[in-house]
N, C-alpha and C positions, 0 to 999 in steps of 0.2 A: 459821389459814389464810393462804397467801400469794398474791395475786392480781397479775398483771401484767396492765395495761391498754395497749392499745395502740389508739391513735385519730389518725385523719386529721382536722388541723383545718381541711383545706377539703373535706372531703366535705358534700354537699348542700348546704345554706345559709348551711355555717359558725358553727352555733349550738351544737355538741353544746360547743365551748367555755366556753358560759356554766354550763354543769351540772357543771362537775370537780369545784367544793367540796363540793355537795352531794354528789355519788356518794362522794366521800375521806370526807365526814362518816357517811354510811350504812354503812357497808365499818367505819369506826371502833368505832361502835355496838355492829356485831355483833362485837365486838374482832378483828377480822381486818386483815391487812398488805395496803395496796394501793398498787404500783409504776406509775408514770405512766409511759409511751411518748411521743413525740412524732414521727410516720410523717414519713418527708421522702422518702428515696428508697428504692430495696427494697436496694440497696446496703449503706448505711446500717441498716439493720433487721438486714441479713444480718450485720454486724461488729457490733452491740449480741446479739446472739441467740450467736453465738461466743464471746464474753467473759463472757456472764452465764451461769452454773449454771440453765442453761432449764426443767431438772427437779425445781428445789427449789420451783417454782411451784407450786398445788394446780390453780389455773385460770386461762385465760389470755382477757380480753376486749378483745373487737376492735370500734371503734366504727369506721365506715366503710358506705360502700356495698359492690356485688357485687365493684368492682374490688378494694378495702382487703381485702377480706376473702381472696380470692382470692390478691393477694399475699403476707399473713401467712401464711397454709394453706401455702402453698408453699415456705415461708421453713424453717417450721417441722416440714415432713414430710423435710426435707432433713437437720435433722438427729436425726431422728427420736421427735420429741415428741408421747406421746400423750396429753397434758394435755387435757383438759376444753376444750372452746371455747364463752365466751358472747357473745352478737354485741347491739351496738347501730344498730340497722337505719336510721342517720341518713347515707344516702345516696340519690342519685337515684332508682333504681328500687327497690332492695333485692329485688330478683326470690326471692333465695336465703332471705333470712329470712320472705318473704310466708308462702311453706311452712306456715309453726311457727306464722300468724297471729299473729305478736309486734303489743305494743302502739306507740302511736306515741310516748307521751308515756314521758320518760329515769326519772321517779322508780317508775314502774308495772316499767318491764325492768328499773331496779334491783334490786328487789322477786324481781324470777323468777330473776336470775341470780346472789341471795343464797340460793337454794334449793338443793336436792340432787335437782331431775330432770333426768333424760336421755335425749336419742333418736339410738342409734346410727345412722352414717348411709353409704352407700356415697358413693364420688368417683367422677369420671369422671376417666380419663389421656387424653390425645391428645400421642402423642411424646414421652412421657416427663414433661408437667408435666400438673398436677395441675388439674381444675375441677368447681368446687362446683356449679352450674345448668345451665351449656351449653354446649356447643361448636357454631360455626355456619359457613356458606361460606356464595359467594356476592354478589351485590349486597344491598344493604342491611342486610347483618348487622355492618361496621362503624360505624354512623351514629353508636353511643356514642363512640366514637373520632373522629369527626371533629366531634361536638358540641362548641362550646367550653364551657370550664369556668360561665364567666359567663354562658352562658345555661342552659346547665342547672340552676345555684344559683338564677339569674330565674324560669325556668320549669320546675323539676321537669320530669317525664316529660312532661312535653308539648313538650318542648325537644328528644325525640328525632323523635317525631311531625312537626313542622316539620323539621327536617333529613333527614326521611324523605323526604316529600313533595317539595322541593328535590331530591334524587338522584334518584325515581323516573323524571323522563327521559331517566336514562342506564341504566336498567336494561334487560338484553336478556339470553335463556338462552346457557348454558354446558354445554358436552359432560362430563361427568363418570363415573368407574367406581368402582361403588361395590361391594364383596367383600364378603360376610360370609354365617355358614350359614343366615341367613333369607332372605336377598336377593340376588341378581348380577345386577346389571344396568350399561348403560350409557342415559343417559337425559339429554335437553336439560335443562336445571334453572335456574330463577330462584336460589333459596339453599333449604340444607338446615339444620335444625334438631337436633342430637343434646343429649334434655333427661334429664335429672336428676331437675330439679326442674317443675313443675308451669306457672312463669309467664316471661317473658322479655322484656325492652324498655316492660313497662310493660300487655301484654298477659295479665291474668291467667288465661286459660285456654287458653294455647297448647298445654301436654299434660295435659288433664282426668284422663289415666289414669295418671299418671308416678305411679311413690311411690320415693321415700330410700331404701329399706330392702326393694327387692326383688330386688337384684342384678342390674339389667338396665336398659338404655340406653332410652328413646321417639324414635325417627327418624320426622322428619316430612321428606318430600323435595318440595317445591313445584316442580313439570314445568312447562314451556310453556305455555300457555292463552291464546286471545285478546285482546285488550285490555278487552275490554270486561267481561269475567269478571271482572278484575282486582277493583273494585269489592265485586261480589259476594263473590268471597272474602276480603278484606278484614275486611268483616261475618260472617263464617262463622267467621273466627280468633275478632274479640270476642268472638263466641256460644259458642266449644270447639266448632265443628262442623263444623270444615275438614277433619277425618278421612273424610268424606264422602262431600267434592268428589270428581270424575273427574280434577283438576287435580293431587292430592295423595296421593303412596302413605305409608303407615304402619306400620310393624312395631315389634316391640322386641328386642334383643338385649344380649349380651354381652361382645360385638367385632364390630368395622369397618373396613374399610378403605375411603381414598376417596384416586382422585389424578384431576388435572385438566389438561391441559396450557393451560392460558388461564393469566393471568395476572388471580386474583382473590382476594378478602381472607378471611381465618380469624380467629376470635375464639375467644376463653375467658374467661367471665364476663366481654365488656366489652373486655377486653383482647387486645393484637394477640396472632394467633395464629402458627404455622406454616407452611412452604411445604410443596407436596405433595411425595408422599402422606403423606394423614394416616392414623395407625393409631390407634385409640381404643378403650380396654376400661374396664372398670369394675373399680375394687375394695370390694368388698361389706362395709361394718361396716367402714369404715376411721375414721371419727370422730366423737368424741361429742361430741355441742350438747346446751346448757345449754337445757330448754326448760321450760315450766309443768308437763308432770307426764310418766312414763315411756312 
């Protein structure tokens, strides 16, 4: 078996570094071939993935946070490889491996992603690129993006947290129109949530009811609400029980559309998103992750 690794050496704390020999020495053991990556720009990725026989791979491991992984996924559905994906969840939030409850420690994932389980999994699109957990608008759904690197490697997810808190007093609703056969509405909006997967910025139960593998999108849309509610709901995301609120409408779907005429920020997994409108659908069993059992 032929395995390409591909890992971000500044993702998270910058330690998945010190574990390359041991995983090359594991990978050996089981006598299988393991090619090292070294991520610098997606650029860069994109011209190592053109030149190398990408399908003579068996499986392809991505050590990184939501953002590394997100841009591999993308790298790699472009030129249409439906190799095996096992993920090393050594970056800030890892929202997208939380999922799978992968372990924290490199010699335990070693371990799982030397195995033969898998869990197919649906994507989300939004204009055309591809993301694994969530697409978002709004105020505050950039904060990853403007977090810097060195404090987030300092302070793990609680580095989004402070930079959150920092933005919130420039936060104020936005007029938005959002299409789709569950929902049409137009509605004042703090930021909308379209998830995937189940947790988001560090918040493990932003969609309690999302699952991988049901072919359908969890939109959470955060409306106007007084200042003081603010708080309150807050505490209702920690708890999974902002679906609730009167603040919050929820549905799930298959497709969406949403445009805005302000001038506000779009993310996917992390990373900068789109200008409006966004159109966003889901492709259902588009990839398979390497996970502890099927």
């Amino acid at each position: 078996m032929q395995i390409l690794l591909i890992y971000n050496p500044l993702a998270g704390n910058g330690s998945f570094n010190n574990h390359l020999d041991s995983i090359i020495e594991a990978v050996q053991n089981k006598g299988y071939y393991l090619v090292p990556y070294r991520i610098s720009t997606t650029e860069a990725l994109e011209k190592m993935v053109s030149l190398v026989d990408i399908n003579s791979f068996n499986r392809i491991w991505i050590a990184g946070g939501d953002g590394t992984i997100h841009q591999v996924v993308n790298v790699l559905f472009r030129y249409d490889c439906q190799i095996p994906v096992g993920i090393y969840p050594v970056g800030t939030a890892n929202d997208f491996a939380r999922y799978f409850h992968f372990p924290e420690r490199i010699p335990e994932m070693t371990e799982i992603l030397l195995q033969d389980y898998f869990t197919v999994c649906d994507i989300g699109v939004a204009n055309g690129r591809y993301f694994l957990n969530v697409a978002s608008l709004g105020f505050l759904i950039d904060v990853s993006q403007k977090t810097p690197k060195r404090i987030k490697q300092s302070f793990g997810t609680l580095a989004y947290y402070l930079k959150g808190v920092e933005e919130f007093a420039n936060m104020k609703p936005v007029k938005v129109s959002i299409r789709s056969r569950e929902a049409n509405r137009d509605d004042e909006v703090y930021f909308i949530l379209i998830m995937n997967g189940k947790s988001a910025g560090g918040f493990k139960r932003i969609a309690p009811l999302a699952s991988i593998s049901d072919g359908l999108l969890d939109v959470y849309i955060f409306k106007q609400c007084p200042v003081l509610e603010l708080i309150p709901l807050v505490i209702k995301v920690a708890n999974g029980e902002h679906a609730e609120s009167p603040y919050v409408d929820y549905f799930q779907t298959a497709e969406l559309t949403i445009n805005c005429q302000e001038t506000i920020g779009t993310d996917l997994d992390g990373e900068k998103g789109f200008n409006f409108p966004l159109r966003v659908t889901v492709e259902p069993a588009k990839l398979k992750v390497i996970t502890r059992e099927n």
